[in-house]
C-alpha positions in Angstrom: 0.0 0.0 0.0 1.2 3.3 -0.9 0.2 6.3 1.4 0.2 9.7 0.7 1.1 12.8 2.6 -1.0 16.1 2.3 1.3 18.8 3.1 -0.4 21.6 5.0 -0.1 24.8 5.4 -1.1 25.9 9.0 -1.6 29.3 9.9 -0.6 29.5 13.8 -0.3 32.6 15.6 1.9 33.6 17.9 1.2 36.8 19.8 3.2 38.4 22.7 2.3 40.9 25.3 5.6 42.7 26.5 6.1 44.8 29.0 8.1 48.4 29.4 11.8 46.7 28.7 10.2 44.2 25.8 10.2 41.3 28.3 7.2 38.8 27.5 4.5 39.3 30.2 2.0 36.9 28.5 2.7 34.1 25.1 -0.2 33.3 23.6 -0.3 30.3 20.8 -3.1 29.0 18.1 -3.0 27.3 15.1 -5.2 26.4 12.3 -6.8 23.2 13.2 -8.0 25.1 16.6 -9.9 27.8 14.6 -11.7 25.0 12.5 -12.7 23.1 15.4 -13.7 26.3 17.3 -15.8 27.2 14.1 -17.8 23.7 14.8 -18.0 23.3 18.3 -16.9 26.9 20.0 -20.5 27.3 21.6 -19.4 26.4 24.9 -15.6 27.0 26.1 -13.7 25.9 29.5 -11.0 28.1 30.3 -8.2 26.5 32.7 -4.9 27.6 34.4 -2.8 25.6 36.0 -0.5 27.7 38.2 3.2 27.6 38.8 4.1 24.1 37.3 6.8 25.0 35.3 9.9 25.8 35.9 9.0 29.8 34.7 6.6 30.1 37.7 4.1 31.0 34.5 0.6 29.7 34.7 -0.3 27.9 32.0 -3.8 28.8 30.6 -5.7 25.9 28.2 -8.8 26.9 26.4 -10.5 23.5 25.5 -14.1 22.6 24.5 -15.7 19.3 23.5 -16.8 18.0 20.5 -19.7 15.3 19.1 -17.7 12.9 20.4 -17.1 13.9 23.9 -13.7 14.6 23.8 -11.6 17.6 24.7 -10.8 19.9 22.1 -8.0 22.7 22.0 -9.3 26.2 21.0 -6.1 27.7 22.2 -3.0 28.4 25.1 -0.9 31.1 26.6 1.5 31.2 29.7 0.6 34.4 31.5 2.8 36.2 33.9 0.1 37.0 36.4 -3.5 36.7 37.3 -4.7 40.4 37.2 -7.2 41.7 35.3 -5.6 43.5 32.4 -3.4 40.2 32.3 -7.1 38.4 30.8 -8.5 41.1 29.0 -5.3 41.5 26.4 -5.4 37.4 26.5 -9.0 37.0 25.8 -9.1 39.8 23.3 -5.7 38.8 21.5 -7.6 35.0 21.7 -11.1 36.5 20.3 -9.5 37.6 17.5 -7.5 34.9 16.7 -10.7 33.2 16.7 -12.5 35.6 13.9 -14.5 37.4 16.7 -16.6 34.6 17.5 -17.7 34.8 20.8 -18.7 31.4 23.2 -21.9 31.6 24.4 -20.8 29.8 27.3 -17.4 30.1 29.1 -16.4 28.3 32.1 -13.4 29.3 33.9 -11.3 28.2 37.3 -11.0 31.8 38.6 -13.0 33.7 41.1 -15.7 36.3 40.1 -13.3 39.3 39.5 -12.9 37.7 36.0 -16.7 38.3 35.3 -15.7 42.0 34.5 -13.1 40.8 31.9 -15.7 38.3 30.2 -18.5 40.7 30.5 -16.1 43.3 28.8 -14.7 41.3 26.2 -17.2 38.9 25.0 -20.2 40.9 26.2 -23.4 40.3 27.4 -24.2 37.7 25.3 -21.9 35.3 26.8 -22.7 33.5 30.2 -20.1 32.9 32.6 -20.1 30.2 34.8 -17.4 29.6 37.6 -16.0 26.0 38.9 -14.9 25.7 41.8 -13.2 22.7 41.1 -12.1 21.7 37.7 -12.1 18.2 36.3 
């Protein structure tokens, strides 16, 4: 049997958030296959950090949905240098575009409530936030 290979071109984006002496504050990463499969099944989104496991004391953000199947999907990452509020609003509105401006209608997130503001602000009213206080 003979296989093929399809070459493809991805389109990944790589976007960096520096601070005052051009040092990265926040790395965000996406690539093609993430858009398409945010295009098909981007109604609902789970946003996750998990905090100071590598050796750059960076959390480490995932944004994941599911598909028809049941199984995780990748929508998107970033290491972040902080927590704070203007930390998540240039990540979700560097990841909003990434993502052709469409907006979950659902997100789910690990933080407390001071990231409703951000969510409200970025993605607007039309998107409901919901907050777990432990993430599976």
């Amino acid at each position: 049997m003979v296989y093929q290979k399809r070459k493809h071109q991805l389109e990944e984006s790589l976007e960096m958030d520096n601070d005052e002496d051009n040092v990265a504050k926040t790395i965000f990463w996406v690539d093609d296959r993430s858009r398409r499969a945010y295009r098909e099944f981007g109604d609902v989104i789970i946003f996750d950090t998990t905090y100071n496991t590598n050796k750059y004391r960076m959390p480490f953000a995932l944004l994941v949905g599911v598909n028809h199947h049941q199984q995780s999907i990748f929508f998107g990452c970033a290491l972040v240098i902080d927590d704070k509020k203007l930390t998540f609003d240039w990540l979700f509105k560097t990841w909003l575009e990434a993502m052709g401006g469409k907006k979950p209608m659902t997100i789910f997130t690990d933080q407390d409530l001071s990231m409703k503001t951000e969510i409200e602000m970025v993605f607007g009213g039309g998107t409901v936030h919901r907050v777990c206080y432990s993430m599976c």
